[in-house]
N, C-alpha and C positions, 0 to 999 in steps of 0.2 A: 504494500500500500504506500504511496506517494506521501511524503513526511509534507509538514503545512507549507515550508521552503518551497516546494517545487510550485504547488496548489498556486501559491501566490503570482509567481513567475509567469505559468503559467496563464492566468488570469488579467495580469499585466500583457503579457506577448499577446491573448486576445483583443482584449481592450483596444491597441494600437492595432491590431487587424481591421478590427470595427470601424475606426474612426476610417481608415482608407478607402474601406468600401460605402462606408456612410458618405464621405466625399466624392468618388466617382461617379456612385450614384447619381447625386444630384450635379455635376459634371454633364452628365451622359443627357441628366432630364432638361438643362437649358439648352445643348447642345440638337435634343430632339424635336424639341417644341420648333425651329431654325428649319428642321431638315423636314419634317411632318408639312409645315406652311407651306415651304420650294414644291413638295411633290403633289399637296393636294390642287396648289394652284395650278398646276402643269399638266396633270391628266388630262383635264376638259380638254384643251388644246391638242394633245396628243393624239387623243381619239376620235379627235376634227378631224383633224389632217391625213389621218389615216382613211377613215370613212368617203369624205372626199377623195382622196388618191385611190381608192377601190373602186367607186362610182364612176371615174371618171374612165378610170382602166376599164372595167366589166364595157362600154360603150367601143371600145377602139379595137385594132386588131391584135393579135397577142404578141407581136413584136412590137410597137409601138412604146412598150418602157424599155429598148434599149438593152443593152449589155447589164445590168441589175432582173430584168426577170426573166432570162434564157434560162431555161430549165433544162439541166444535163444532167447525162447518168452519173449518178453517184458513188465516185471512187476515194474521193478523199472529202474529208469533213474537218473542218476546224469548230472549234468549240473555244466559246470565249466567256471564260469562267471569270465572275461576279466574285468577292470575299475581302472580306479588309485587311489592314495591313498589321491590327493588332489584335489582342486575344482578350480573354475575358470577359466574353459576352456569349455565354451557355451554349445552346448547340447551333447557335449562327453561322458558323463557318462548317462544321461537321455533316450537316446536311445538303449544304453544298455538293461538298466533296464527295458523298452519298447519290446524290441526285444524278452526278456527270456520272458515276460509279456504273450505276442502274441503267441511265441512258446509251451507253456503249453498251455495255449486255445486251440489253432488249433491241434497240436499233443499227447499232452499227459494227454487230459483232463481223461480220464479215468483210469490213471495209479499212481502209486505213484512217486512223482519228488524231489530229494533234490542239494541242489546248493554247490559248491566247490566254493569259493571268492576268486579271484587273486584280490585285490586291497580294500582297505578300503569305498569307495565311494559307489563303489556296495552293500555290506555286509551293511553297515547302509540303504539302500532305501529297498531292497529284501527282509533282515530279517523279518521285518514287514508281509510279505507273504506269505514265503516258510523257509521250516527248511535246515540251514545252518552247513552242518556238519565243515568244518572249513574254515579258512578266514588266506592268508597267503597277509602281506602285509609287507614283508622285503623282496619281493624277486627283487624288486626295489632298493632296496640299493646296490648289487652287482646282477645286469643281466647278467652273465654268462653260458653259457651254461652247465658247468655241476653242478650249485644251479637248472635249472633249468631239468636238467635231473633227478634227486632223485624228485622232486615233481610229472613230467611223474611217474617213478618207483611206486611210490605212488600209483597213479591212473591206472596204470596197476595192481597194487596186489589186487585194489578193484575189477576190473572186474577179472581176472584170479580167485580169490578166490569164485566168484558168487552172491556176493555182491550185483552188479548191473548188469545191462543184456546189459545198454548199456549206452555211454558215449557222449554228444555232446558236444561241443568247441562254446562260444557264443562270440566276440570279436568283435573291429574296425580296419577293414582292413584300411591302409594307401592306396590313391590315389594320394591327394597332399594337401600341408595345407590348402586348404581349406573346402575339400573333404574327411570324413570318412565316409566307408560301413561298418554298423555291418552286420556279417558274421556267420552262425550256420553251424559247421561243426561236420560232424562225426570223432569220435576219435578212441571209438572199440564199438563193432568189426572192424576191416578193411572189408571194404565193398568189398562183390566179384567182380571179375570182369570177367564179357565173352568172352569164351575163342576164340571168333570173332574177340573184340577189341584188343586182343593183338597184337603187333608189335612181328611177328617171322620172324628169321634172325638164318638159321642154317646154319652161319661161325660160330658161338659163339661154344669156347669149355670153359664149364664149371670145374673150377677146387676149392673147392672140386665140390659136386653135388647139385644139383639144390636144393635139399632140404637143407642142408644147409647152401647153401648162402643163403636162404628164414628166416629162424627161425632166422640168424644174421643180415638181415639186417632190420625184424621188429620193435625189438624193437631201434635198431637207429635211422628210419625212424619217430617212434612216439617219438620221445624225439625231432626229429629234428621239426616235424609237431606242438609239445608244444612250443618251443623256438620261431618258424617263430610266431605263434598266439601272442604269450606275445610283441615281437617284435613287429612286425605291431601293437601293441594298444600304445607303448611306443612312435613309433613315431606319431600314429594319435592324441596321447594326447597331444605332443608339437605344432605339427601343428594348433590342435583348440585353447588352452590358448594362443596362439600367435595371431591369428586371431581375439579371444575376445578380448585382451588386443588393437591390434587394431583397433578396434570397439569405445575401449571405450575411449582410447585416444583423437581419432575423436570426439564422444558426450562430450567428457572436453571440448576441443576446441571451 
């Protein structure tokens, strides 16, 4: 049995655990309130722009978007994996790495698959598995949307060039801090869409012509589709290390 010396130590070395997570906590909670604003005022826009650019496509013929929505047989896949650059925030990153895990089993076991790294956390678990062609984790330091539009650019010239044949987006959608959905989305090609499901409405006068509102507003649509991704994992990240930290605050107690 542990003499009252240790007991005390002991209970001191908590204490100071306490107080650090009791700080991060609330670190993580002004930190969130910041990133929660950015994303909810962002979706509306996002799902404009996309709905329009499908509306517009479902009307035109299927080459009409250009070298972004040639659809080719699929031999090689890049995967551009979502994760931050720090730890301590419960299974935020783990299910990530889980998700691409699963997503290579079930879809692209027979293909060749290499991973893009937004965030350091991911890049140390995945390298270990799959070949990581790079790992960008400064683009945290200033989240902006036009740092993060030249990274889109990037990953547009891989597929336009033939590089790879097709692109998914693996990420944690924000629901609410306590709630992250990883998320696998396609990036390119732009997936067609039937010219059923479109919303026609012939008041619309197009000026210039339909074709090229289409080729302009792709690739702002996928740099905006990059941003909302990076986004939602920025705030799903504060939301869990907020959650962990009060978790752990409570087990100090």
């Amino acid at each position: 049995m542990a003499n009252l010396k240790e007991i005390r130590n002991r209970i001191t070395s908590i204490k100071s655990t306490m107080q650090i997570t009791s700080a991060m906590k609330m670190v993580s909670a002004a930190k969130l309130k910041k990133a929660q604003d950015a994303i909810t005022a962002m979706r509306p826009y996002s799902s404009k722009l996309t709905e329009l650019l499908q509306n517009l496509s479902a009307t035109l013929d299927s080459d009409a978007g250009g070298a972004y929505s040639t659809q080719r047989e699929v031999s090689k896949v890049l995967l551009v994996v979502v994760t931050s650059n720090r730890g301590l925030c419960g299974g935020f990153n783990s299910s990530i790495s889980k998700e691409v895990i699963k997503t290579v089993k079930e879809k692209y076991s027979d293909v060749e698959v290499d991973l893009f790294a937004i965030g350091k956390k991911g890049a140390d678990v995945l390298s270990k598995q799959f070949n990581i062609i790079e790992t960008k984790n400064d683009i945290y330091d200033d989240l902006t949307f036009d740092n993060v539009a030249k990274l889109a650019e990037q990953l547009m010239n891989l597929y336009s060039e033939g590089t790879y044949d097709k692109i998914e987006l693996v990420y944690n959608q924000f629901k609410n801090a306590a709630t992250q959905i990883p998320q696998v989305e396609q990036f390119l090609p732009i997936k067609p869409i039937e010219r059923g499901e479109a919303i026609t409405n012939s008041d619309y006068i197009f000026e210039p012509s339909k074709e090229e509102i289409v080729l302009a507003l792709i690739p702002k649509s996928l740099k905006t589709q990059l941003y909302k991704s990076i986004r939602d994992s920025f705030a799903s990240e504060h939301g869990a290390r907020m959650t962990a930290m009060h978790k752990a605050t409570d087990n100090a107690k």
